[in-house]
N, C-alpha and C positions, 0 to 999 in steps of 0.2 A: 504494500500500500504506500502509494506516494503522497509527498506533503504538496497540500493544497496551496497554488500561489497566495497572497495577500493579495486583497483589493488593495488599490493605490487611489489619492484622491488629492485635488489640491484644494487647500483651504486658504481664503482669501483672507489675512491677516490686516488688520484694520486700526486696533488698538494695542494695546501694551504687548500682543504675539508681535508688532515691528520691531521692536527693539530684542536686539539678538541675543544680549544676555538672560531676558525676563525667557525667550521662545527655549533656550538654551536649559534652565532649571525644569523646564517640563519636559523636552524631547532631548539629549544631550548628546545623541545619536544623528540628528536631524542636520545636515548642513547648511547654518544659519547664511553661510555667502553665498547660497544658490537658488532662492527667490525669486520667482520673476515679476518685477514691476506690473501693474496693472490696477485699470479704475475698473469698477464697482458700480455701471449705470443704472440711473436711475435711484438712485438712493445717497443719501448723506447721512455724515456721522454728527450725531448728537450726543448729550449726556443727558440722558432719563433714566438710565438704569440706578436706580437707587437700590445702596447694600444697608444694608440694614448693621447696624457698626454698636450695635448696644450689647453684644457677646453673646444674641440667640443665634450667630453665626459661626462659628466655634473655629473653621477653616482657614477666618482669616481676620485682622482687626489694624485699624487706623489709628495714627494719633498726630495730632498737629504739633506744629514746631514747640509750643509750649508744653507740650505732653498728654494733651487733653483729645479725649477721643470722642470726637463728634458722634452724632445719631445717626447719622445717615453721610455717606462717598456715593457720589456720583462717578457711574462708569460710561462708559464711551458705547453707543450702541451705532448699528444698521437703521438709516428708517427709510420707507420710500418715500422717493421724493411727491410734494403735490404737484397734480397735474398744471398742464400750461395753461389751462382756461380760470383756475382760480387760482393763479400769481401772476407777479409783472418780475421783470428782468428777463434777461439772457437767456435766449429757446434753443434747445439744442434738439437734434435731428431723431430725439428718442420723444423728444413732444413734453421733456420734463424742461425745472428752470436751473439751471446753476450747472456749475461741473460737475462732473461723476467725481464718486467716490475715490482718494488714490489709497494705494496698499500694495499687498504684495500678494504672491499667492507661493504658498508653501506645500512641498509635497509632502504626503505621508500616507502610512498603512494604516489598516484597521486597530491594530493596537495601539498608533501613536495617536489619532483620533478620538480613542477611549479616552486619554489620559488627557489630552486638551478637554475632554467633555467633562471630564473630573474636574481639571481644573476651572473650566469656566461653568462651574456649575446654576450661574443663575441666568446661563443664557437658554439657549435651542438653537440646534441645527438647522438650516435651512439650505436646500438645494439652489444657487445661485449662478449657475452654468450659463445659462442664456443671458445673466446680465453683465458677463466679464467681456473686458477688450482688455489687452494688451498698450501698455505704455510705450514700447520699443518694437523698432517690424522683428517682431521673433516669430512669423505663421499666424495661425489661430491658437484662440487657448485652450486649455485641456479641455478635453469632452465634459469630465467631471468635477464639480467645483462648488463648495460648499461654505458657507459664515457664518457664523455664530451670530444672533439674534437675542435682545432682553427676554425670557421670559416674563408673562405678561404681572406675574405676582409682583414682579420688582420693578417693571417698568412705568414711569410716568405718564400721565397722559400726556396724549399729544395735543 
């Protein structure tokens, strides 16, 4: 009996996955200078994701420069953008306002997926393939392509 490949998948890193030491303590295995540049259409990055920072979070906890740990961190989330008909500025060709989303997209397997899903436990996955372009002419981008989203407990309205 042969071992089953790993699915492979790229996840399009948006917030604190950009910076290569923070992606590095999760996947340490993952090679942080191989990334491929890429926006995110159709959607911007906002901070709604409120963590709940009073220690019924046990995973992780904040404190400001004084020592003092506020109630609530705001995290960096995915939202779709509003349509062109109820905004004004800059129309781009996808019919939304503003720039796409920038980031990167990171390859990984099913297990290193898991452990970003641990780690980003107050988001959700979302399948995000058809909203990626590429920063730099490298082709197209991967068939499969995934982001991490606020789950809706922790997330603000909009």
């Amino acid at each position: 009996m042969g071992t089953e490949p790993v699915p492979m998948v790229h996840v399009f890193a948006y917030g604190s996955l950009l910076n290569p030491t923070s992606l590095a303590r999760t996947l340490p295995t993952v090679a942080t200078q191989d990334p491929i540049p890429a926006h995110l259409v159709g959607f911007l990055r906002a901070f709604t994701v409120a963590f709940p920072n009073g220690g019924e979070q046990t995973d992780k906890a904040y404190f400001d420069d004084d020592g003092r740990r506020p109630p609530f961190v705001l995290f960096a989330i995915a939202v779709p953008r509003m349509p062109r008909a109820a905004a004004s500025g800059a129309v781009h060709g996808d019919g939304q306002v503003g720039a796409p989303l920038n980031g990167v997209l990171v390859q990984v397997n099913g297990t290193e997926l898991s452990r970003l899903a641990e780690r980003e436990r107050r988001y959700r996955i979302i399948d995000v393939s058809r909203h990626i372009t590429l920063t730099v002419d490298a082709g197209q981008p991967p068939a499969k392509c995934v982001t991490f989203v606020g789950q809706p407990r922790f997330t603000l309205p909009q």
